[in-house]
C-alpha positions in Angstrom: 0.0 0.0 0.0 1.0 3.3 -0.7 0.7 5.8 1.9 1.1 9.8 1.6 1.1 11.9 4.3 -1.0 15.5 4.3 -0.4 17.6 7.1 -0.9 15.7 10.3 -3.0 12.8 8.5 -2.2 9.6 6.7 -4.2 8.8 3.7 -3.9 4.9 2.5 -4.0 5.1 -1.0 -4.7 1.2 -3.1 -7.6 -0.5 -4.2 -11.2 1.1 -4.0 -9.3 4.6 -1.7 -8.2 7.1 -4.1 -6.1 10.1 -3.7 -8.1 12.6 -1.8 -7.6 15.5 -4.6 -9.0 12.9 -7.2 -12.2 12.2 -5.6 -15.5 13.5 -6.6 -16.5 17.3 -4.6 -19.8 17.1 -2.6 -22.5 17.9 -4.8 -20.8 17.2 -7.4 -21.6 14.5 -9.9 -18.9 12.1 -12.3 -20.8 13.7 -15.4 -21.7 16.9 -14.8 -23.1 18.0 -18.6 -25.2 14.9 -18.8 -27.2 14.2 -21.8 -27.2 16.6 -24.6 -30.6 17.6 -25.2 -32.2 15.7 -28.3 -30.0 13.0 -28.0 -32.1 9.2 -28.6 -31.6 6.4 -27.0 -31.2 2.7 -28.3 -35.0 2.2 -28.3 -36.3 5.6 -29.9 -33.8 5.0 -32.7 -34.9 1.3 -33.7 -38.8 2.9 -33.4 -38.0 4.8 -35.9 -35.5 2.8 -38.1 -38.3 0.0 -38.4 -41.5 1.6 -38.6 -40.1 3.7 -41.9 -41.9 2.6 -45.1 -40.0 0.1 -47.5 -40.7 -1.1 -50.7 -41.2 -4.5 -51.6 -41.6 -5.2 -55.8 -44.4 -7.5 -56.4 -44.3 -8.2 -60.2 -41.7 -6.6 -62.4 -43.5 -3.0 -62.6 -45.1 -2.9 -59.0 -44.5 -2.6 -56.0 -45.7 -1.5 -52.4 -44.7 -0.2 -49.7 -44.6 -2.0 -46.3 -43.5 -0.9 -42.9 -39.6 -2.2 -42.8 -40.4 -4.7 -39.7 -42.9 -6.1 -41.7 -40.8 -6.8 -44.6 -38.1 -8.1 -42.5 -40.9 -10.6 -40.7 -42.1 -11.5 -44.4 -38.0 -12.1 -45.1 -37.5 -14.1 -42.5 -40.6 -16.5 -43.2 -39.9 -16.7 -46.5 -36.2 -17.6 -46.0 -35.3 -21.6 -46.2 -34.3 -22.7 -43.5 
């Protein structure tokens, strides 16, 4: 263990005890911008990513146009196995 001395005081310095002028102030949080604002998370994104409209040719000319999770549900049904 490594030990450093601070005035009258001796500070033990190892494993889960660091240096007391690297620890967090009080009132004072590890991330202290947080978030941007506007920023997604996992969940919003894939929302969006598979509710957007695909489409999906039928015959040579036509086609329609299908939600992309249903398309990837039709894909995977469709696929042999």
């Amino acid at each position: 263990m490594d030990e450093r001395v601070e005035g009258d005081l001796t500070n033990k310095v190892g494993y889960a005890k660091p240096p007391k002028h690297t620890r967090f102030t009080k009132g004072r949080s590890g991330n202290p911008k947080g978030r941007p604002t506007g920023s997604k998370n996992l969940a919003t994104m894939m929302i969006e990513e598979l509710t957007q409209t695909v489409a999906r040719h039928r015959c040579q000319n036509a086609y329609e146009l299908w939600p992309s999770i249903c398309a990837i549900a039709y894909n995977l049904e469709a696929s042999p196995r």
